[in-house]
N, C-alpha and C positions, 0 to 999 in steps of 0.2 A: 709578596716579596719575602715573606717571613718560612715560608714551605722549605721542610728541611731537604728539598729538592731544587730548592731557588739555586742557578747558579750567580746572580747577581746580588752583593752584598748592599745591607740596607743601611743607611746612614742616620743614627738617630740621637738627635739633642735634646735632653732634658732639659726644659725649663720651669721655669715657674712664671704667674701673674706678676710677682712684684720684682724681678730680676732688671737691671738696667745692663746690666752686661748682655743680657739672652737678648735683648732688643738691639744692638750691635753684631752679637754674632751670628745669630739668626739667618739674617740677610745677606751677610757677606756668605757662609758655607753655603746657602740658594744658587745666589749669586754663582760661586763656583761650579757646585754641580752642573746650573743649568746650560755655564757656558760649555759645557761640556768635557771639564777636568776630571780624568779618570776615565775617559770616553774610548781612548786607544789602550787603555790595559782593560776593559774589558765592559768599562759601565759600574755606576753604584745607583741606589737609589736613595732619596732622601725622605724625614720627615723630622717631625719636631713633637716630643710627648713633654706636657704640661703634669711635672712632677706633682704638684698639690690637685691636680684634678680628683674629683670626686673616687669616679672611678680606678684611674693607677693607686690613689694612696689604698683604695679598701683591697684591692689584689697584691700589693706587698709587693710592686713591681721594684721600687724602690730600691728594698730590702734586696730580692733577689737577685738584682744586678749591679748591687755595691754602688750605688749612686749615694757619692755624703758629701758631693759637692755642687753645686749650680753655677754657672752649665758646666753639662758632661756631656762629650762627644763619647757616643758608643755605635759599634758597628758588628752588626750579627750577620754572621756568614753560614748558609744553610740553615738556619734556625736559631744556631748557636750563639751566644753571645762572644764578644772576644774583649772581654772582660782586660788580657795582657796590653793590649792598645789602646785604650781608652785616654780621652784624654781630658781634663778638668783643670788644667792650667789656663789661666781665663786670659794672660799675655799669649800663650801659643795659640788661644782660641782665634786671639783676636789679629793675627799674622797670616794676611793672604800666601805670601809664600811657603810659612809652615804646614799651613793646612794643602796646599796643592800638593803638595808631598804626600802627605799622609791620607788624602784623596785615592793617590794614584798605586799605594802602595798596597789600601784596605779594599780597590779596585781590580789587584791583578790575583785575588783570593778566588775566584770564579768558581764557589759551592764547594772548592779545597779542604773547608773543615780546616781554617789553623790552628786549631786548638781553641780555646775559648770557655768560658765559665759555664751555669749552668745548664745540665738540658733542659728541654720542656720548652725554652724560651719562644720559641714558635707558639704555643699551646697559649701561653700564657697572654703575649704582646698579640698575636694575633685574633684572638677571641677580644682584645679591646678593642682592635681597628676591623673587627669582623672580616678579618680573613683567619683563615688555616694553613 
C-alpha cells in the first residue's frame, strides 16, 4: 500500500496503548472504510500504527511525520505523507460525517502525489509493516 506506485491511498491512525479516544476512533474509521466510504472516488486503504510501539518509537516515525498529537489521522498517497490533511482534532476524529468526507476526498488522490511531507515515507512505514 505504501509503494510510491500505489495508486490507492493508505489511511493511517496513530495510536497509542493507553489512548481512550483511539479506542473510539479506531472502529468507527474501520467501520467506515469497510462499508465502503471512499469506494466510488476510488478506494483507500486502512491501518492503525501504535505510536509507543517498540518499534516506530526507535525509527523516529513519530518525529518524522509531525505526530504531537494522539490520535492523528494521517494519509500517504504514493509513499508520501500528506502531512497538509492530517487530522488530530479528536471531536472531528470522532464525527462519522466529518470523517466520510475527508474519506472520500483522501480517496479521489489515486497515487496524484498532492503534495505531502516527507519523502522516504514508503522506506521508512513500509519496512515496519514489511512491505516496500
Amino acid at each position: 500500500m505504501l509503494s510510491s506506485s500505489s495508486r490507492t491511498p493508505l489511511l493511517t491512525l496513530w495510536t497509542t496503548s493507553w489512548c481512550s479516544t483511539c479506542r473510539v476512533v479506531a472502529p468507527l474509521i474501520q467501520n467506515l472504510v469497510e462499508s465502503g466510504v471512499g469506494e466510488a472516488e476510488g478506494g483507500v486503504g486502512y491501518c492503525t500504527v501504535e505510536y509507543d510501539a517498540p518499534d516506530v518509537m526507535a525509527a523516529g516515525l513519530g518525529l518524522t511525520y509531525m505526530i504531537n498529537s494522539i490520535p492523528t489521522l494521517l494519509s500517504f498517497d504514493a509513499g508520501e505523507a500528506q502531512v497538509q490533511t492530517k487530522i488530530s482534532d479528536g471531536r472531528k476524529l470522532a464525527d462519522p460525517k466529518f470523517l466520510e468526507e475527508w474519506i472520500r476526498e483522501e480517496a479521489k488522490r489515486h497515487g496524484n502525489r498532492g503534495g505531502g511531507g516527507p519523502s522516504g515515507g514508503s522506506n521508512l512505514l513500509g519496512n515496519l509493516f514489511g512491505r516496500s
